[in-house]
ZADOMAR-207702 format. One record per atom (N, C-alpha, C): atom name; x, y, z; chain. Coordinates in Angstrom, 1 decimal, decimal comma, padded with zeros to 4 digits, always signed. Atoms other than C-alpha are relative to their C-alpha. Layout:
N
CA|X|Y|Z|A
...
This chain:
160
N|-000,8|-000,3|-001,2|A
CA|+016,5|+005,5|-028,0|A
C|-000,1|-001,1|+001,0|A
N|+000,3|+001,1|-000,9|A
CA|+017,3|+002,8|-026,0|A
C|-000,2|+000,0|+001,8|A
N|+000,0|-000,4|-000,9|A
CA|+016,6|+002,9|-022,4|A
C|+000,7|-000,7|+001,4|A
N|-001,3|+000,5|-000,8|A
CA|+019,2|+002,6|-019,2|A
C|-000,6|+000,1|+001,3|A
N|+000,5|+000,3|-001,4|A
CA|+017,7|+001,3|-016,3|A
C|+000,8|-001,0|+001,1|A
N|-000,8|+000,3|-001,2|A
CA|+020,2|+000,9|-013,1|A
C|-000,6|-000,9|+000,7|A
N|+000,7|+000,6|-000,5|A
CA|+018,0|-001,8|-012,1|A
C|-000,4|-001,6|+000,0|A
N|+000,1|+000,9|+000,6|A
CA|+018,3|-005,3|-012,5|A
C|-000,9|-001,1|+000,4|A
N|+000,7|+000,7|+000,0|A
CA|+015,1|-006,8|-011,8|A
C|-000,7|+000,1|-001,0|A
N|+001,4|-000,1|+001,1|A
CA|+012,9|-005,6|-014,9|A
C|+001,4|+000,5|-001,3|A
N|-001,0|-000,1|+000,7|A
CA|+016,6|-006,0|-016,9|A
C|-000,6|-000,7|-000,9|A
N|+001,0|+001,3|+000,5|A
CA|+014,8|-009,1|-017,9|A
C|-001,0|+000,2|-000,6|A
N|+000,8|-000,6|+000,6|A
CA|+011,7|-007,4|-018,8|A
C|+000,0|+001,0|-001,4|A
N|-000,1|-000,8|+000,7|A
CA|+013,2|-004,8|-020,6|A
C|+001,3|-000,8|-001,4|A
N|-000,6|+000,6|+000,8|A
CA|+015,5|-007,0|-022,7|A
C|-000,8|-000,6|-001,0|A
N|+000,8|+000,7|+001,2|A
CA|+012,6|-008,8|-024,5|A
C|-001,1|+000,7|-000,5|A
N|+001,0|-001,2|+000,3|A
CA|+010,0|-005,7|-024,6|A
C|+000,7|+001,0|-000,3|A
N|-001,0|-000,5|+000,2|A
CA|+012,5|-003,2|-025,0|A
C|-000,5|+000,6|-001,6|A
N|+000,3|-000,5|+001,0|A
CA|+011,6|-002,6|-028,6|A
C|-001,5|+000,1|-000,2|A
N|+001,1|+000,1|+000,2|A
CA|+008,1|-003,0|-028,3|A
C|-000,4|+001,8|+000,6|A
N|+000,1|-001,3|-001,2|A
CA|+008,1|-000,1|-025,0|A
C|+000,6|+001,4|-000,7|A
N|-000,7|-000,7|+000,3|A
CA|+010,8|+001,8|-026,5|A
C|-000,3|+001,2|-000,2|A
N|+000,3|-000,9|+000,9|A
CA|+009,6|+004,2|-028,6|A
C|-001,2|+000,8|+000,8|A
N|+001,3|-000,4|-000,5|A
CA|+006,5|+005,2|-026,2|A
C|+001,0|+000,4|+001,0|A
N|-000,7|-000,1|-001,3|A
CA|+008,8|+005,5|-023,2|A
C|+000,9|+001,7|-000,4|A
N|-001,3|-000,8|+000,6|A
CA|+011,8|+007,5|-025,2|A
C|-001,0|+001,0|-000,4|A
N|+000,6|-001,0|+000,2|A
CA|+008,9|+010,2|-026,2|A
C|+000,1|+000,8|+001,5|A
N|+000,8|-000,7|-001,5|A
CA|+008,5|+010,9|-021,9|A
C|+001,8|-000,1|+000,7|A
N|-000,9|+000,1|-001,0|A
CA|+012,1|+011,6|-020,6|A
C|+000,4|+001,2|+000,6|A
N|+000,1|-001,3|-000,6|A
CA|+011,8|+014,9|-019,1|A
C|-001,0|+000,1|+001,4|A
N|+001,7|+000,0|-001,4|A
CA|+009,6|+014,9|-015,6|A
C|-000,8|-001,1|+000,5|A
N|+000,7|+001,1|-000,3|A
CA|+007,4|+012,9|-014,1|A
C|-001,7|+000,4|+000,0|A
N|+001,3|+000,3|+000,1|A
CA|+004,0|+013,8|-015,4|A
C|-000,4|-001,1|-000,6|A
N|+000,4|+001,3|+000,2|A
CA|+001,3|+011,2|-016,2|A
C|+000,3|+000,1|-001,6|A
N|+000,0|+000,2|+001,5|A
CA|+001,7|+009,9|-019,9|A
C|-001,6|-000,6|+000,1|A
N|+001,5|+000,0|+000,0|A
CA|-001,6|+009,8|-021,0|A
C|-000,3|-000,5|-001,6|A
N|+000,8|+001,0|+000,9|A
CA|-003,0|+007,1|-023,7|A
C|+001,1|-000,9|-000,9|A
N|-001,5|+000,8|+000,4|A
CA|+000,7|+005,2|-023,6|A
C|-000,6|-001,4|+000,0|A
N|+000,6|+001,1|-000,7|A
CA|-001,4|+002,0|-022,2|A
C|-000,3|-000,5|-001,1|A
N|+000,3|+000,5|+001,6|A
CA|-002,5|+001,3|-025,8|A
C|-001,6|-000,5|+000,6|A
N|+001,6|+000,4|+000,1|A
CA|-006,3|-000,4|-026,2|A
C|-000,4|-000,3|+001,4|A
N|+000,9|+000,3|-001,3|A
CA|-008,7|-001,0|-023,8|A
C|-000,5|-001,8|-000,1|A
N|-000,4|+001,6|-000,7|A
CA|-007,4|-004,7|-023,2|A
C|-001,1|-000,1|+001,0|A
N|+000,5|+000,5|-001,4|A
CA|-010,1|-006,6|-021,0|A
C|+000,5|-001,2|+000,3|A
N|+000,1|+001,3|-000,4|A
CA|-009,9|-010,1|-019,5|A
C|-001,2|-000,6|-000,4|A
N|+001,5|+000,7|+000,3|A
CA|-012,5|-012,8|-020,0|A
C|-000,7|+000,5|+000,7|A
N|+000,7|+000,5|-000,7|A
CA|-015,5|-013,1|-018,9|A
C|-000,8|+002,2|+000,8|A
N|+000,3|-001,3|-000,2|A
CA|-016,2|-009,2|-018,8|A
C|+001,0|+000,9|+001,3|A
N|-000,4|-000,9|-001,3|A
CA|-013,4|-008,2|-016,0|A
C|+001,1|+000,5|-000,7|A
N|-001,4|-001,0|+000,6|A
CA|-010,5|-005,8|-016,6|A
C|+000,7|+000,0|+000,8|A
N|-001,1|-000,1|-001,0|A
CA|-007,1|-005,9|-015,4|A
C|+000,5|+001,6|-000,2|A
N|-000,8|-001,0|+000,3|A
CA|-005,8|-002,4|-015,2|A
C|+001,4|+000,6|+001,3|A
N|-000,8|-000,1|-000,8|A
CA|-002,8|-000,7|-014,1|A
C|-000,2|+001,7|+000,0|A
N|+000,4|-000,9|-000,2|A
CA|-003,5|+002,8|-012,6|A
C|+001,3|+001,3|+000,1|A
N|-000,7|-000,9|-000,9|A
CA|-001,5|+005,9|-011,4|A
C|-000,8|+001,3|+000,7|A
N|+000,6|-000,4|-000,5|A
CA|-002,5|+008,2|-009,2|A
C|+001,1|+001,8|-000,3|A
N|-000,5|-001,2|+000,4|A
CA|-001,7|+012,0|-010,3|A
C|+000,0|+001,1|+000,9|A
N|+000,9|-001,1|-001,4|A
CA|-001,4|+015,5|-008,0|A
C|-000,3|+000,7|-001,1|A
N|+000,0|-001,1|+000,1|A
CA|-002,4|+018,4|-008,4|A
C|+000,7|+000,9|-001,0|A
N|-001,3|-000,8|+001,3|A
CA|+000,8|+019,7|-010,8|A
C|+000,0|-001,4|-000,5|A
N|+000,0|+000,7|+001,6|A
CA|+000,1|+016,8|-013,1|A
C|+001,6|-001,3|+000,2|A
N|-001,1|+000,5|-000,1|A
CA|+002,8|+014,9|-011,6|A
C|-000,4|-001,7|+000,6|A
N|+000,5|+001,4|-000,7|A
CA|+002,8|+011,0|-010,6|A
C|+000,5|-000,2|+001,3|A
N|-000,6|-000,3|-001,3|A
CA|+002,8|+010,3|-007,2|A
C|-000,4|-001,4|+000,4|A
N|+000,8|+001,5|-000,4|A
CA|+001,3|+006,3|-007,1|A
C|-000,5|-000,8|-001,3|A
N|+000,2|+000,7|+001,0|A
CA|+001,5|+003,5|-009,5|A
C|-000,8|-001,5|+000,9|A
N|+001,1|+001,4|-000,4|A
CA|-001,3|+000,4|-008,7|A
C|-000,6|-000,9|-001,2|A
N|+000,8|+000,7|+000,6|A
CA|-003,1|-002,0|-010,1|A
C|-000,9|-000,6|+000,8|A
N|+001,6|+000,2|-000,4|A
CA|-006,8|-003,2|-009,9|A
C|-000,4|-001,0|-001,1|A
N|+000,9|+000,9|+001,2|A
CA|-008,8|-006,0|-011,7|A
C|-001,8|-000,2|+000,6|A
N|+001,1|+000,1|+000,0|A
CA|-012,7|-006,5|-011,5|A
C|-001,1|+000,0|-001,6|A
N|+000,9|-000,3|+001,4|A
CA|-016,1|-006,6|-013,8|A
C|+000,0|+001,6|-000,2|A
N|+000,3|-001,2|+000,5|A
CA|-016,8|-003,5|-015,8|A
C|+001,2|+000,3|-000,8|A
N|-001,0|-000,7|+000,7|A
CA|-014,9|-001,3|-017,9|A
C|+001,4|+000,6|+000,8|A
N|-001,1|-000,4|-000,9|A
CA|-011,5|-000,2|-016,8|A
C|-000,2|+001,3|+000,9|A
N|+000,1|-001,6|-000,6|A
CA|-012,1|+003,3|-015,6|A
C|-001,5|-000,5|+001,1|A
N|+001,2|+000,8|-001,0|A
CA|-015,3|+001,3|-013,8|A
C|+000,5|-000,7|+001,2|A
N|-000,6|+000,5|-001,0|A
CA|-013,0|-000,8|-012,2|A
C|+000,9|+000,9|+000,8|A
N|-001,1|-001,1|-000,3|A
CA|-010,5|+002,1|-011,4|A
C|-000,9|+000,8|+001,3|A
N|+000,7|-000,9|-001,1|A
CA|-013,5|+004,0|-009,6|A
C|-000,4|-001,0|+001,0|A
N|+000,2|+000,8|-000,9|A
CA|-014,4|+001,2|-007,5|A
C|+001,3|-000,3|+000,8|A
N|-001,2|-000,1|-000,7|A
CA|-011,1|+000,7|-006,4|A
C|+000,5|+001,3|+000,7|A
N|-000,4|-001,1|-000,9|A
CA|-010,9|+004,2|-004,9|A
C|-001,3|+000,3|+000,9|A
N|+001,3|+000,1|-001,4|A
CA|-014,6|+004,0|-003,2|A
C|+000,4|-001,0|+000,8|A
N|+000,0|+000,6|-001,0|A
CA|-013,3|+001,5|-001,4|A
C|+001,3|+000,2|+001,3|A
N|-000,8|-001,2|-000,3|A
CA|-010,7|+004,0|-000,4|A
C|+001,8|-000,1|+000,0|A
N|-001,8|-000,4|+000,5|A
CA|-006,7|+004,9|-000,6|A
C|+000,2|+000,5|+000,4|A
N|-000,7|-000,3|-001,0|A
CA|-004,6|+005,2|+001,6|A
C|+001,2|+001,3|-000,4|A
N|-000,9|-001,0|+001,3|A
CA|-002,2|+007,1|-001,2|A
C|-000,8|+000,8|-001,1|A
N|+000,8|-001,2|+001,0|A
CA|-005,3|+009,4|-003,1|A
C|-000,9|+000,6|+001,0|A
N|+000,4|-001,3|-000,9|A
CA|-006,0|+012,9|-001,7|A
C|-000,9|+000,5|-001,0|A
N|+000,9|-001,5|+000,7|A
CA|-008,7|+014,4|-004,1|A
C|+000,0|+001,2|+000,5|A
N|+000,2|-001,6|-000,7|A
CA|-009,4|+017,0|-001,6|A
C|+001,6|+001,0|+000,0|A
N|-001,7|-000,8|+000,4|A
CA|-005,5|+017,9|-002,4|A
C|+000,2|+000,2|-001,6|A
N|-000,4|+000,0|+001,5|A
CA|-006,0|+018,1|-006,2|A
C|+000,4|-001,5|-000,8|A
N|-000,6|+001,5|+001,0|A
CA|-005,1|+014,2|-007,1|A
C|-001,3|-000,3|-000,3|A
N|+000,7|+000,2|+001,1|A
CA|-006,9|+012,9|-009,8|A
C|+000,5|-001,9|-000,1|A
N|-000,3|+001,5|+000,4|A
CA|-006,7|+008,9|-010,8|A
C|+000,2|-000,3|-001,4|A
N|-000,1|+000,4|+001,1|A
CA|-006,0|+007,4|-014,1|A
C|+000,1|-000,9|-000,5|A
N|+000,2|+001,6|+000,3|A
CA|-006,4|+003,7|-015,9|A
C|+001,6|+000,9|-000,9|A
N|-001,1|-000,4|+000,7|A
CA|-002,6|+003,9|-017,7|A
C|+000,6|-001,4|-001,0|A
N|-000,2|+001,1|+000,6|A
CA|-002,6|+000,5|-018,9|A
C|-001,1|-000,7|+000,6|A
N|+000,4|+001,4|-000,2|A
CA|-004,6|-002,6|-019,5|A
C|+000,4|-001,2|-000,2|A
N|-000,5|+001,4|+001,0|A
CA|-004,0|-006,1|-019,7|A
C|-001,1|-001,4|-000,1|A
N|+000,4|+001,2|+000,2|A
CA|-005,2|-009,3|-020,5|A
C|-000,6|-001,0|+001,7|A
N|+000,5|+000,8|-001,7|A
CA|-004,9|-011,5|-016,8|A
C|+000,8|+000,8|+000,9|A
N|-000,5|-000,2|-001,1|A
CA|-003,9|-010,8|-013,6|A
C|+001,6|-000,3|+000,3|A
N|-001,5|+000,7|+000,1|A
CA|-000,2|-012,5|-013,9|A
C|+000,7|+001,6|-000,8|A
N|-000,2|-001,4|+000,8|A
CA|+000,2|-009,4|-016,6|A
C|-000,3|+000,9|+000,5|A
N|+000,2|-001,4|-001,5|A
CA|-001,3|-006,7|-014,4|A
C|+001,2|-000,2|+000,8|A
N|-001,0|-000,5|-000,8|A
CA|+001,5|-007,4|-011,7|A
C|+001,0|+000,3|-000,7|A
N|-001,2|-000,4|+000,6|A
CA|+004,0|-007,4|-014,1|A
C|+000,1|+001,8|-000,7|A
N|+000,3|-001,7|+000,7|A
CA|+002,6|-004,3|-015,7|A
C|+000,4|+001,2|+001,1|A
N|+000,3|-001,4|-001,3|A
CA|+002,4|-002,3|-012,0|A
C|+001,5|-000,1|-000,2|A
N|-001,3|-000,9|-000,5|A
CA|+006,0|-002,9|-011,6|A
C|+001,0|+000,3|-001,2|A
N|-001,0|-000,3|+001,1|A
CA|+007,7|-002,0|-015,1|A
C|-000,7|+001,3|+000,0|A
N|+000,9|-001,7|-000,5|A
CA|+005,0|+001,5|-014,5|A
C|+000,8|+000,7|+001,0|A
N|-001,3|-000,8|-000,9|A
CA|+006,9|+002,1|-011,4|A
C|+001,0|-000,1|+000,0|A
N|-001,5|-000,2|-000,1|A
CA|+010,0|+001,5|-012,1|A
C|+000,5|+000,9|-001,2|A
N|+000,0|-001,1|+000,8|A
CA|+009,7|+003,5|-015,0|A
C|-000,1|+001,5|+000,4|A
N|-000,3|-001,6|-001,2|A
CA|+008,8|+006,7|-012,5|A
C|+000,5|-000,1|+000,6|A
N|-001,0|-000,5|-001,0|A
CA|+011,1|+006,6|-010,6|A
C|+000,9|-000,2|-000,4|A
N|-001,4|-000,3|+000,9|A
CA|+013,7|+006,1|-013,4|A
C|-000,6|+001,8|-000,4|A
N|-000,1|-000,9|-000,1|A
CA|+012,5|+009,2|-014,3|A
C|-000,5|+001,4|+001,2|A
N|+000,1|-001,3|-000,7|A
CA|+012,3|+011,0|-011,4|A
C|-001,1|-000,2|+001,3|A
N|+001,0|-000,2|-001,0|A
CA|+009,0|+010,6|-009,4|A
C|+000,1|-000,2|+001,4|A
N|-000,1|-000,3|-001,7|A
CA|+008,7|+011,1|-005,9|A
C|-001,2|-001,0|+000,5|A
N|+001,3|+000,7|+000,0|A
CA|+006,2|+008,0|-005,5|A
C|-000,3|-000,4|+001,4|A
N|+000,4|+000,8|-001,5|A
CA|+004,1|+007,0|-002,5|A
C|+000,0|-000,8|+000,0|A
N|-000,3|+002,0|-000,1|A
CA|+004,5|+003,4|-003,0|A
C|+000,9|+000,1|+001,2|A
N|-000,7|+000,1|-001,1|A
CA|+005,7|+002,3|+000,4|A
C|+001,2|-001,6|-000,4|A
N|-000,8|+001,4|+000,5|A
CA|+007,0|-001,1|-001,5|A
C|+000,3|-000,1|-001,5|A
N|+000,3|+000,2|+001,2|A
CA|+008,0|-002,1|-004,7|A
C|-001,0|-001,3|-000,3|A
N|+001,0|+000,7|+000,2|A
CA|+005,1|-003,8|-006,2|A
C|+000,9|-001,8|-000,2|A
N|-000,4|+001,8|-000,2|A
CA|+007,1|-007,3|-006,9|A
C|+001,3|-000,3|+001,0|A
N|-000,7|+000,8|-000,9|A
CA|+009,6|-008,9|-004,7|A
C|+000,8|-001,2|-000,4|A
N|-000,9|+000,8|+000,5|A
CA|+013,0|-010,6|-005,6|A
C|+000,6|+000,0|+000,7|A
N|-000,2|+000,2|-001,2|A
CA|+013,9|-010,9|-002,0|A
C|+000,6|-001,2|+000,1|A
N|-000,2|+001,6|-000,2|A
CA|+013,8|-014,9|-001,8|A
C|+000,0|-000,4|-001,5|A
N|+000,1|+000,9|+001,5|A
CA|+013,9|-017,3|-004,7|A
C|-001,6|-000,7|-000,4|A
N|+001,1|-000,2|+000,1|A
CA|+010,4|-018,1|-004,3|A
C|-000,5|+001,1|-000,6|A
N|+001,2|-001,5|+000,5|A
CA|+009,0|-014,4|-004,8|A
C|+000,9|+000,2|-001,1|A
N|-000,7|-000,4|+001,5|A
CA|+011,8|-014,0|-007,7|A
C|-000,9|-000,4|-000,7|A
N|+001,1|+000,7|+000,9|A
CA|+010,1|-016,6|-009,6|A
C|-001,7|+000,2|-000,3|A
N|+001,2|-000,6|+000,2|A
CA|+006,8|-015,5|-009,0|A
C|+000,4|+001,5|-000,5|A
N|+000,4|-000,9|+000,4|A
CA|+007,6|-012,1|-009,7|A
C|+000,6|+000,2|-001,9|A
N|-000,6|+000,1|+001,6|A
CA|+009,6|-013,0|-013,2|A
C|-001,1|-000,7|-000,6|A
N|+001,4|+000,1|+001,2|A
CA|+006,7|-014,9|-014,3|A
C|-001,2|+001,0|-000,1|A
N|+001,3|-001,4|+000,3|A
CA|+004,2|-011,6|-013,9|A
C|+000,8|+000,8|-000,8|A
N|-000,6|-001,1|+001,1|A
CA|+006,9|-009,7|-015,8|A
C|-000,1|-000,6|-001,0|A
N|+000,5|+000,6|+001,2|A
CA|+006,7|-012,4|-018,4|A
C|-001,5|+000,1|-000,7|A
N|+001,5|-000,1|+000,8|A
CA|+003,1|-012,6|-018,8|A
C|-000,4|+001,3|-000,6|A
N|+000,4|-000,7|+000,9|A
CA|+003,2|-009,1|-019,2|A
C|+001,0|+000,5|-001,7|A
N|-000,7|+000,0|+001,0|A
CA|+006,0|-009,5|-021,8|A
C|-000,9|-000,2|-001,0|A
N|+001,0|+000,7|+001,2|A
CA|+004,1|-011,9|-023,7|A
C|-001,1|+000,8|-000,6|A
N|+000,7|-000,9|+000,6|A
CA|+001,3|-009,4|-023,8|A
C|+000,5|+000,9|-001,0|A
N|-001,0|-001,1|+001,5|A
CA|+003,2|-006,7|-025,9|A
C|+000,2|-000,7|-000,8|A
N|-000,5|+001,0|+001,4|A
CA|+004,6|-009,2|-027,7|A
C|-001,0|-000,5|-001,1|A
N|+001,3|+000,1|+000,9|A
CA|+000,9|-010,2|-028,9|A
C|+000,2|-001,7|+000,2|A
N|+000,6|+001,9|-000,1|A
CA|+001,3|-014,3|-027,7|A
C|-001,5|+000,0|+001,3|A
């Protein structure tokens, strides 16, 4: 099932991953709860750090906040360090819960990963607290930077 995204910044993204994503995506087109162990292996980076890309879930299981976090430790190590140091967009005391939803390889890959996550919820639906979209195709400067993080995380899927 191929997937139709009104969106033509992660057009590009989704033209050369597209068959890789497909089939993981086209399982979740009903709602916006979290998909849960879509993110495939627990990908680190060298040198013991993990790039991951998170979301942030309520209460009714629903996604309300797509991020990304890199640091040492294990992903879900890094994931909890990144909410002790607090969030501005996670209410525990309201029933949200956090989640590692993907890993990747580097940091270039993580941004590309946060915004093909969110643009994915909010193609289907989510009501997200993101106050921004995570990349920026504003100027021709931030295009280019933001088309090479969607590449790197192409290339990832792709297995280069």
């Amino acid at each position: 099932h191929p997937i139709e995204v009104g969106n033509n910044k992660i057009e590009r993204f989704f033209a050369g991953a597209a068959p890789l994503i497909a089939d993981t995506f086209s399982m979740y087109t009903a709602g916006v709860g979290i998909i849960r162990g879509a993110g495939g292996g627990r990908i680190g980076g060298g040198g013991g750090k993990s790039h991951i890309t998170y979301a942030i879930v309520d209460s009714e299981d629903e996604v309300r906040y797509i991020g990304k976090s890199s640091g040492r430790g294990t992903p879900e190590q890094v994931l909890a360090k990144r909410l002790q140091r607090g969030h501005e967009h996670y209410f525990p005391g309201q029933g949200d819960t956090a989640e590692v939803i993907a890993t990747q390889k580097s940091r270039a890959a993580s941004g590309g990963a946060e915004d093909v996550w969110y643009e994915f919820y909010r193609w289907r639906g989510a009501q997200l607290r993101n106050v921004n979209a995570p990349l920026d195709f504003s100027r021709r400067n931030r295009r280019l930077e933001s088309l090479r993080k969607l590449d790197a995380y192409n290339d990832e899927l792709r297995g280069r």
